[in-house]
N, C-alpha and C positions, 0 to 999 in steps of 0.2 A: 229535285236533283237526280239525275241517272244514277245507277249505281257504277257506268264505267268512271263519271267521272269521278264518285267517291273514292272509289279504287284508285284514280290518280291521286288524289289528294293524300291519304294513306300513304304512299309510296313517296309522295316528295317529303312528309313530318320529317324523316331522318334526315332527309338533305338539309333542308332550311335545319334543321340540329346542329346537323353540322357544321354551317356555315357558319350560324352564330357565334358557337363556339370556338371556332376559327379567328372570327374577328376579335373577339375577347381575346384569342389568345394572342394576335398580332397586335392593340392596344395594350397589352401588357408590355409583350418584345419594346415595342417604342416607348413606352416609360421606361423602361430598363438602361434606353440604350441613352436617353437621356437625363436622365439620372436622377428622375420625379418618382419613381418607382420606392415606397417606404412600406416591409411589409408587419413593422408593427403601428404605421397610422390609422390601424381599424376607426371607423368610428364609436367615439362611445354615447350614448343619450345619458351622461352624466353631467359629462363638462357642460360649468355654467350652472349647475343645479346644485342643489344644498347636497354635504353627505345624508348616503341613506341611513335612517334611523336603524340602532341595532345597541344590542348590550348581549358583550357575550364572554362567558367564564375563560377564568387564565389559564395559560400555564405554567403548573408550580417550574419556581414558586412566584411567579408573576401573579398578582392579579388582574381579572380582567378588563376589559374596559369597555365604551359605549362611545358611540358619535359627540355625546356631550364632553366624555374626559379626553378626545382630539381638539377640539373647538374651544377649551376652557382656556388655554394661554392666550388664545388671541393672537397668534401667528403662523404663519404658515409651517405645512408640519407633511409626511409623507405617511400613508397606507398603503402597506406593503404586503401584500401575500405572497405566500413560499409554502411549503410541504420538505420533510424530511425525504420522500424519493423522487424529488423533482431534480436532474441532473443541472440544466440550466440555476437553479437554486443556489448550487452550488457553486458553479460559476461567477453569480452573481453577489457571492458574498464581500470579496475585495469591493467592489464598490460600495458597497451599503456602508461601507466601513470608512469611504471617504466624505459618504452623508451626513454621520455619526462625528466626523473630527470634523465637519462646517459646520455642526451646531445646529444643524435641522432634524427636529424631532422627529423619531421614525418608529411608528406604532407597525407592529406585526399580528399576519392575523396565522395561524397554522391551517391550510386548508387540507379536512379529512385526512385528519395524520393523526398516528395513537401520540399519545403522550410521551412515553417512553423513546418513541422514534424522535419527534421534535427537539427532546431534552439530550439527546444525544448529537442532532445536525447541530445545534447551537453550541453545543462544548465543542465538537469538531471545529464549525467552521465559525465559531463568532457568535456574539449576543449583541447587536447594536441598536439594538430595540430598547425606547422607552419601555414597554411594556407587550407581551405577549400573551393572544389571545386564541381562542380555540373554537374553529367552524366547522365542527364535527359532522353537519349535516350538510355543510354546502348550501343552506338557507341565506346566507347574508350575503355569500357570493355572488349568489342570482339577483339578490336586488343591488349589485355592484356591476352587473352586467359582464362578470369575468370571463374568458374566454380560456383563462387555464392559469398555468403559473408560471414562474411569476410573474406580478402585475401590480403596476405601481400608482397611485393617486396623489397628485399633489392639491393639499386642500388649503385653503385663504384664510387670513383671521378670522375670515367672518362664515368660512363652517363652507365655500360654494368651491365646486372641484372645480379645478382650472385645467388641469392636467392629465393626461392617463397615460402607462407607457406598458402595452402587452409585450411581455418578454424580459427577459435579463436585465437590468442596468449593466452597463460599464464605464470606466472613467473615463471615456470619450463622451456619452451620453450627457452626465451628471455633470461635466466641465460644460459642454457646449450646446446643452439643451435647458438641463434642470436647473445648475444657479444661476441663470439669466432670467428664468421664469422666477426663482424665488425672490431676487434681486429686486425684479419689477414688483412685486409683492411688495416688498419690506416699508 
């Protein structure tokens, strides 16, 4: 190959960049404008597969818990991560609280938040959690494939995540999403 026309070749990489990027971002525009556009549908490689195995210390004065003490009732039940400076967190506490008066278990896990912080977001804004747990390394997150906080799992009797919801709940979500999935569950 010449080198003039390497030097073409060179000189078009940004354009063809361009362009791609352009098209992505014009298939974006047109799911927007038709209303398929959802930007907590991430996908997750969870849904459909067993919870990921993990056992991990409480927060006082909760003790902690493990995949097996979600999975023991035998019903569908929600993992919830939050953090003490996650504002969304905060947001998202009135819902959890409408989880909590349905009668669906809702295990918490604290991700990388001191203790002190946690035990303080929970007097502020609520404790609706069966039980609270403590992911101080961010180890059990990664094999929950989390993308930040909060982030919600809905898991099956039988322990296999059905559900995932990156971002806040609210009680639009939980009415018109989450007890229709638990529902079919039951």
């Amino acid at each position: 190959m010449a080198v003039a026309t390497r030097r073409r070749l060179l000189l078009l990489a940004p354009l063809a960049a361009a362009a791609a990027g352009g098209g992505a971002f014009t298939a974006l525009l047109v799911r927007m404008q038709e209303g398929t556009y959802d930007p907590h549908a991430l996908p997750s490689p969870l849904v459909g597969k067993p919870l990921p195995r993990f056992d991990l210390p409480g927060q006082p004065p909760s003790p902690g818990f493990s995949n097996a003490d979600v999975t023991a009732a035998r019903r569908p039940a929600i993992v919830n991560f939050f953090a003490s400076w996650c504002v969304p967190c905060v947001q998202e506490a009135p819902a959890l609280a409408l989880v909590k008066a349905a009668g669906i278990p809702l295990w918490g896990i604290a991700y990388k938040d001191q203790p002190e912080k946690t035990a303080q977001f929970l007097a502020e804004n609520g404790d609706p959690y069966v039980r609270v747990a403590r992911d101080q390394t961010g180890l059990v997150a990664i094999n929950f494939g989390l993308y930040g906080v909060p982030e919600s799992y809905l898991v099956d009797a039988d322990g296999i995540v059905r559900w995932r919801w990156a971002g806040g709940l609210s009680g639009d979500i939980i009415r018109q999403d989450l007890m229709p999935r638990v529902k079919a569950l039951a």
